[in-house]
NUDO-978052 format. One line per field, with one value per residue (C-alpha): residue in three letters; y, x, z. Coordinates in steps of 0.1 Angstrom, whole numbers. Example, Ala and Ser with C-alpha at 12.3 -4.5 7.8 and 13.67 -1.06 7.14 Angstrom:
<atoms>
code <- c(ALA,SER) $
north <- c(-45,-11) $
east <- c(123,137) $
up <- c(78,71) $
</atoms>
This chain:
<atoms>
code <- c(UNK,UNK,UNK,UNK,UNK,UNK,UNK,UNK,UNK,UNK,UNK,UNK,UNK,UNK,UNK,UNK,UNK,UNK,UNK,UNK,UNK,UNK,UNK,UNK,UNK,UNK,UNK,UNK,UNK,UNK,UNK,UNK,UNK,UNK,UNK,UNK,UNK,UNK,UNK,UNK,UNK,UNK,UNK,UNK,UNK,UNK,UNK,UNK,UNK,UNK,UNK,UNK,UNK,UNK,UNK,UNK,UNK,UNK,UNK,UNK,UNK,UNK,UNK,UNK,UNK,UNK,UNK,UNK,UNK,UNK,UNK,UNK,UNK,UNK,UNK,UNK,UNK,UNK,UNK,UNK,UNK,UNK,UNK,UNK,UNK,UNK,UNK,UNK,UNK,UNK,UNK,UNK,UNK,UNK,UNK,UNK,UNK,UNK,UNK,UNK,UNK,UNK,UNK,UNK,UNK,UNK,UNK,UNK,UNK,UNK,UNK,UNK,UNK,UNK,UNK,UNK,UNK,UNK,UNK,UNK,UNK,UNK,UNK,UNK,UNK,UNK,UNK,UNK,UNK,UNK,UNK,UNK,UNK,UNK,UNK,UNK,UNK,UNK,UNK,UNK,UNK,UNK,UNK,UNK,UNK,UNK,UNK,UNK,UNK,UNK,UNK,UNK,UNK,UNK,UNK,UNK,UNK,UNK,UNK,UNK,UNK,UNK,UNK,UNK,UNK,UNK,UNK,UNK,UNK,UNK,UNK,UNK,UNK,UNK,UNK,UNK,UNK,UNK,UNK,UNK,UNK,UNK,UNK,UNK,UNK,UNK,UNK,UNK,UNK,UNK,UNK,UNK,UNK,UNK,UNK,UNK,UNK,UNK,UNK,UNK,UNK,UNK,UNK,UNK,UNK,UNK,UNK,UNK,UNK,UNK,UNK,UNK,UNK,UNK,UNK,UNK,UNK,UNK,UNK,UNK,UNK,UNK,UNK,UNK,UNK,UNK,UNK,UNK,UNK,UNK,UNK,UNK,UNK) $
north <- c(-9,-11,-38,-38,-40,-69,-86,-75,-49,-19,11,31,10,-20,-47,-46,-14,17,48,82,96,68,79,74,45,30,-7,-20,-46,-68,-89,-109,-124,-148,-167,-209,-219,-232,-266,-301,-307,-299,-269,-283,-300,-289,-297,-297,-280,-311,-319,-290,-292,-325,-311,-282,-311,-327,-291,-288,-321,-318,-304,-283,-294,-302,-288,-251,-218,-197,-158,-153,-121,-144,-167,-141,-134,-161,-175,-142,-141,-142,-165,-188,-197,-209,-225,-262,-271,-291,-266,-238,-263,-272,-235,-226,-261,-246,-211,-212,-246,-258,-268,-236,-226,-231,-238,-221,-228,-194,-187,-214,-201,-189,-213,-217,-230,-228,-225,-249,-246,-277,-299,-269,-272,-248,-250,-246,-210,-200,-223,-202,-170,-175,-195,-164,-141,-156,-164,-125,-118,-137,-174,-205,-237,-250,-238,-208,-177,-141,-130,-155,-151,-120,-126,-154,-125,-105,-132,-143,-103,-104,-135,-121,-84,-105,-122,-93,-74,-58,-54,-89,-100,-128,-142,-162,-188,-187,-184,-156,-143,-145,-130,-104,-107,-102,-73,-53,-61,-52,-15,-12,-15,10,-12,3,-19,-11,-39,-60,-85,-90,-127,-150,-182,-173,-135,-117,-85,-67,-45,-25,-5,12,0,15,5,12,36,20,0,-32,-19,4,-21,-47,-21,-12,-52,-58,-32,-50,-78) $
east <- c(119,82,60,60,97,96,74,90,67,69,70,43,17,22,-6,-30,-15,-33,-8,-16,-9,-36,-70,-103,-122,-89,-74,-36,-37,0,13,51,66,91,121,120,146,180,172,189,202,241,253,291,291,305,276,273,241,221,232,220,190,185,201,173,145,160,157,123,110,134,125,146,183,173,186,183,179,148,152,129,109,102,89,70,51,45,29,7,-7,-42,-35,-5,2,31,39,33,68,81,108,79,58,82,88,58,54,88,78,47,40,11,6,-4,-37,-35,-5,-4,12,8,40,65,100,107,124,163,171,203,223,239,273,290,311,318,313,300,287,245,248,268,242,214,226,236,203,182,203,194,158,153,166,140,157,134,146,107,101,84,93,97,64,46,61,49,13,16,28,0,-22,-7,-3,-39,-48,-26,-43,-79,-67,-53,-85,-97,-64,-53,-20,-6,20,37,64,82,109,138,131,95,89,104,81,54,64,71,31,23,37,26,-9,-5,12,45,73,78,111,136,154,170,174,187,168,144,143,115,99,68,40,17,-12,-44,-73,-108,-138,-173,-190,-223,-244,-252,-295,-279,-262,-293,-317,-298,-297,-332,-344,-322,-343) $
up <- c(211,196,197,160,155,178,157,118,114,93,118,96,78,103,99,127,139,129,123,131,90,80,67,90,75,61,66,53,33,35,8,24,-10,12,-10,5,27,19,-5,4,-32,-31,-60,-51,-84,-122,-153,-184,-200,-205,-163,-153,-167,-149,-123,-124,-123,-91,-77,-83,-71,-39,-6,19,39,75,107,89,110,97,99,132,114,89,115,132,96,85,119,118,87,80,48,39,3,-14,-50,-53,-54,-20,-14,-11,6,32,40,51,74,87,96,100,117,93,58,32,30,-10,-32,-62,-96,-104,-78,-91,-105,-138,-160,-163,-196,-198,-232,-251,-243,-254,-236,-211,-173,-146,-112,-105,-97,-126,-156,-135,-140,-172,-183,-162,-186,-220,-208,-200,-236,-251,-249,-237,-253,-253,-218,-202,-222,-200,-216,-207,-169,-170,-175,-150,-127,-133,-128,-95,-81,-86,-65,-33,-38,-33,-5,11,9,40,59,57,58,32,33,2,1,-33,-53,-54,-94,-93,-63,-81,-108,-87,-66,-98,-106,-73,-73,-108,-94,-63,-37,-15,-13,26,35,12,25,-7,-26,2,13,41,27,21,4,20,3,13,3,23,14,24,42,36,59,54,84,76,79,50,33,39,28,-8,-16,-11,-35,-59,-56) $
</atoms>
């Protein structure tokens, strides 16, 4: 067994481990779009819309069920990445302190979930994961009940993809505590705009989705690089 699949590593664009099929002058920059742990709020319950959507808001302001085990590649990641982020909500928070041993670096409301609303259904009863598929359903199709619409998740998306590609620059490796659906979200930005998708853990709690792209680096010496800015002075 390699080093690298020790460690969660991709076997051929590993960060901090140059391949043989990678360019001369070339870095990998690593993007790990991790879902949070498992939360402490209990889904064993039956609610009507207007309960789940209180329900929903306990969720978010909650943090994460103690005594948990954490997936030890995600561990591994998230304790050697270059940058930690994660959204601002506790349950993202808390993740990171967990796997990483220390607080984010930043916490972004650009990586919170999408909204849930979930449709009004009456007097009728379900459990928390059958109002969230049902509410991620409707929202998909256009339905937002005053909250985030999917467009508007979308530019939020872009605008988040954008923020891990800067801090990935120059082979870095980020890693981003989140949430299942937009994680999603994001990845689909990412490979729009050139990134590999090189694992999927799929949608569990401490699960995670890796990209990858190979970035290059200037060839220039600094005299060179010195040189060219004073003449723009």
């Amino acid at each position: 067994m390699t080093i690298e699949s020790k460690i969660g590593l991709s076997p051929q664009m590993s960060h901090g481990v140059k391949d043989k099929s990678q360019p001369r002058g070339s870095q990998i920059d690593t993007i790990v779009l991790a879902r949070h742990g498992k939360p402490a709020l209990s889904r064993n319950v039956y609610l009507n819309w207007r309960d789940f959507r209180a329900w929903w808001q306990r969720y978010d302001e909650g943090g994460l069920a103690q005594d948990q085990k954490i997936k030890p590649k995600t561990a591994q990641l998230a304790k050697q990445a270059d940058i930690v982020l994660s959204s601002t909500l506790r349950r993202a928070v808390e993740t990171v302190e967990l796997a990483a041993g220390r607080a984010p670096d930043r916490e972004l409301a650009e990586l919170i979930e999408a909204a849930l609303p979930p449709p009004h259904l009456g007097p009728l009863k379900f459990k928390p994961k059958v109002w969230g598929t049902l509410a991620r359903i409707v929202w998909f199709f256009g339905y937002c009940d005053g909250m985030e619409g999917v467009d508007e998740a979308r530019i939020r998306a872009k605008r988040a993809a954008k923020i891990l590609q800067e801090d990935a620059a120059d082979g870095k490796l980020v890693f981003a505590a989140a949430h299942g659906w937009f994680n999603r979200m994001v990845g689909t930005q990412l490979c729009r705009q050139g990134w590999k998708r090189t694992e999927n853990q799929g949608d569990l709690h401490w699960s995670y989705r890796r990209y990858e792209r190979i970035s290059h680096v200037s060839r220039e010496m600094p005299e060179e690089r010195a040189g060219k800015d004073e003449t723009k002075i």
